[in-house]
C-alpha positions, -999 to +999 in steps of 0.1 A: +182-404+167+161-380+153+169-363+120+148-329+111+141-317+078+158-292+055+153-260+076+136-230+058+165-213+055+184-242+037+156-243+013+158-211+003+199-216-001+194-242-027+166-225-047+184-188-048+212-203-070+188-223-092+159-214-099+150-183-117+115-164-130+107-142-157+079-118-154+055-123-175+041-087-176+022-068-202+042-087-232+011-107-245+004-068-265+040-058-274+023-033-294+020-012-266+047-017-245+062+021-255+030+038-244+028+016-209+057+028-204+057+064-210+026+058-190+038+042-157+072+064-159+046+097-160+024+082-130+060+072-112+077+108-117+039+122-106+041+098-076+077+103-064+070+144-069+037+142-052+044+118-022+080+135-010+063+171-019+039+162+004+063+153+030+084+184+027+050+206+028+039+190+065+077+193+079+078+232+067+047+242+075+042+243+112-001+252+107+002+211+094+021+202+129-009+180+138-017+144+141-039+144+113-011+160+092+019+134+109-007+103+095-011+119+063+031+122+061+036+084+072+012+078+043+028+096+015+059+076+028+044+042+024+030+050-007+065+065-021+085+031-009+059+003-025+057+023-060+095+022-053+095-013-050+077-018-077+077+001-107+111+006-115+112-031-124+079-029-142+095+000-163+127-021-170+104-056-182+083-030-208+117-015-224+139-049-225+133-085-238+151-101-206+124-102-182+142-124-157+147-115-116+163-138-097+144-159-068+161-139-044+151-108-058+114-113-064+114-129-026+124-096-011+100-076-037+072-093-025+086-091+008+090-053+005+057-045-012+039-072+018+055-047+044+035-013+028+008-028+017-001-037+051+011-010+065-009+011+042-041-005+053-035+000+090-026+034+086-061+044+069-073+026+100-051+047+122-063+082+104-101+074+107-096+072+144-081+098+144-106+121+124-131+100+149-117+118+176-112+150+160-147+154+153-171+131+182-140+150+210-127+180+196-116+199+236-101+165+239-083+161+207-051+177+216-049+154+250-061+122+235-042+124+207-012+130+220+026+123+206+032+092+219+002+077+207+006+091+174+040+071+173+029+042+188-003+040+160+027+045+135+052+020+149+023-001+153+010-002+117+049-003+102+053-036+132+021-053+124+036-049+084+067-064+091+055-092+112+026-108+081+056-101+058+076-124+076+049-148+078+037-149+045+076-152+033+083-182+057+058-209+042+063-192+016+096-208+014+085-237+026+076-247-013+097-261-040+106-240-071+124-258-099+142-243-127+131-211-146+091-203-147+069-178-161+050-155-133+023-143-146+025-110-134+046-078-140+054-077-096+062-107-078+027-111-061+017-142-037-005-158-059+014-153-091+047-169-073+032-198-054+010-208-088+048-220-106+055-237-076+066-270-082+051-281-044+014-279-030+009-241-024-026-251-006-010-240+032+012-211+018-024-197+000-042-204+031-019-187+050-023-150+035-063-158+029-065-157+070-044-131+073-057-111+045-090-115+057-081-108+093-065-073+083-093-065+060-121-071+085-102-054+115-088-024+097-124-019+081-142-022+116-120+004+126-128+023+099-166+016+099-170+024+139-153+051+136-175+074+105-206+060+118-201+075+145-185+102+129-220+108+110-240+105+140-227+134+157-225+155+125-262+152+120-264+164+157-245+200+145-267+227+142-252+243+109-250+234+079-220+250+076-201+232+107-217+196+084-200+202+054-168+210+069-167+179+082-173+155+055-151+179+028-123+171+054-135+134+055-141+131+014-105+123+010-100+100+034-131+080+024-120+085-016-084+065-003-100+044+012-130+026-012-104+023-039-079+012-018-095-014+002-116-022-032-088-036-047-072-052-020-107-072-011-105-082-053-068-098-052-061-114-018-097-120-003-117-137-039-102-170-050-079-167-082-089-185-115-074-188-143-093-168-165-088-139-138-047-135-140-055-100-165-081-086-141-054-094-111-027-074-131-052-048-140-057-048-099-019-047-094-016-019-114-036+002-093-027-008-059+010-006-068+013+024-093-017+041-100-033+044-057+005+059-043-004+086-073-036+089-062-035+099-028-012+129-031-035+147-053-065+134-034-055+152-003-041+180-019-068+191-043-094+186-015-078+201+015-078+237+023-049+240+046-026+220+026-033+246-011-029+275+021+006+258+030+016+253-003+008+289-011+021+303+017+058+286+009+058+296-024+051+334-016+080+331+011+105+316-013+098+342-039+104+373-014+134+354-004 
């Protein structure tokens, strides 16, 4: 009779209640542990503030009602859960000596972060279209953008997230861990995990390579297709005036997305060395922390309509 293997699940039963890692982090230079973390608690309380302020300023403000806005909402949201996933635990490893999380708990970090991250990159894809449209069809805009395709390029994004999170998780678990090891990293991050594995990670790093590279390549054609032609019918406007409207609402969304998709191309889509782990952590830090900060004040310092909104609230809450 046939006998299968241990099923993934069982695996991961056996490793949960023995093996256990410690995050490595940033205490190579415990000299500056205090000021990291004065740091990253600053850039959290700046992220948390800016991301759900920015959520509360497109619900109350109906001028913001638009797809554009509804994008830039889902965003803020993304951004506000993965800095939640993360940082807290990067705050806790640069104030106490016992940098250990459980194999259970940096599974479902990584399995959290996997989820925005992707999610995140979609999304940019998702508001290019859309300021594709808004520009190359603008007596369309209203039609072709509709509701329902707004929320089904949302539930698409947050789907297509879930799904390589599950992926990258399953052969993930597929290796062996033994015992307690070192990650050299302050988040639970692919390559940092599957490097103590005491197994051959060669199919598990594959795995998120192809995908990686898939989502990259995809959400950048996207993204690509849509500003060039984008530019092509800005050059075709008549004013000056009517051209730099455009691209001042475009800046910010371009600004997103070169850093963004910068660092992204730099950690899952270049082969890791050894001599690299402080440039990856230097990477993670800003896709993880410093980006979610980032893009709240990106779209609020450069946008007209949101500084109009925000205005506009605060004058009504002060004659109230």
């Amino acid at each position: 009779m046939y006998h299968s293997g241990p099923s993934v699940f069982g695996i991961y039963e056996n490793q949960s209640s023995t093996v256990t890692f410690i995050l490595v982090g940033f205490s190579e230079y415990p000299d500056i542990q205090l000021p990291l973390f004065l740091l990253f608690l600053t850039i959290y309380t700046v992220t948390a503030l800016g991301n759900l302020g920015m959520i509360a300023i497109i619900r109350l403000s109906p001028k913001l009602h638009t797809p554009m806005y509804f994008f830039l909402s889902h965003l803020s949201f993304v951004d506000f859960c993965y800095s939640t996933v993360v940082t807290p635990k990067l705050l806790e490893n640069l104030i106490v000596e016992d940098r250990k999380i459980s194999f259970t708990g940096c599974v479902m970090q990584f399995f959290f972060a996997c989820i925005f991250v992707v999610t995140e990159t979609f999304m940019l894809a998702v508001m290019a279209y859309d300021r594709f449209v808004a520009v190359c069809n603008p007596l369309l805009y209203t039609v072709a953008m509709s509701q329902k395709l707004c929320w089904s390029l949302v539930a698409g994004s947050y789907s297509w997230g879930i799904i390589c999170s599950f992926v990258f998780i399953r052969f993930m678990l597929t290796l062996v861990f033994c015992g307690t090891k070192f990650i050299n990293n302050f988040v639970c991050e692919h390559d940092a995990i599957v490097a103590v594995s005491c197994s051959d990670p060669y199919i598990s790093q594959k795995v998120i390579f192809i995908f990686a590279t898939f989502n990259e390549l995809s959400s950048l054609m996207i993204i690509l297709t849509s500003y060039v032609f984008i530019v092509i019918t800005v050059m075709k406007m008549p004013t000056t005036g009517g051209r730099y409207k455009v691209f001042s609402t475009c800046a910010s969304h371009l600004t997103t997305i070169t850093i963004f998709h910068s660092i992204i191309i730099c950690l899952y889509c270049v082969p890791t060395t050894k001599s690299s782990w402080l440039l990856v952590k230097v990477a993670s830090v800003f896709y993880t922390v410093v980006i979610p900060m980032l893009n709240p004040l990106i779209y609020s310092l450069r946008n007209k309509d949101v500084k109009d909104a925000v205005k506009k609230l605060m004058c009504s809450s002060l004659s109230s």
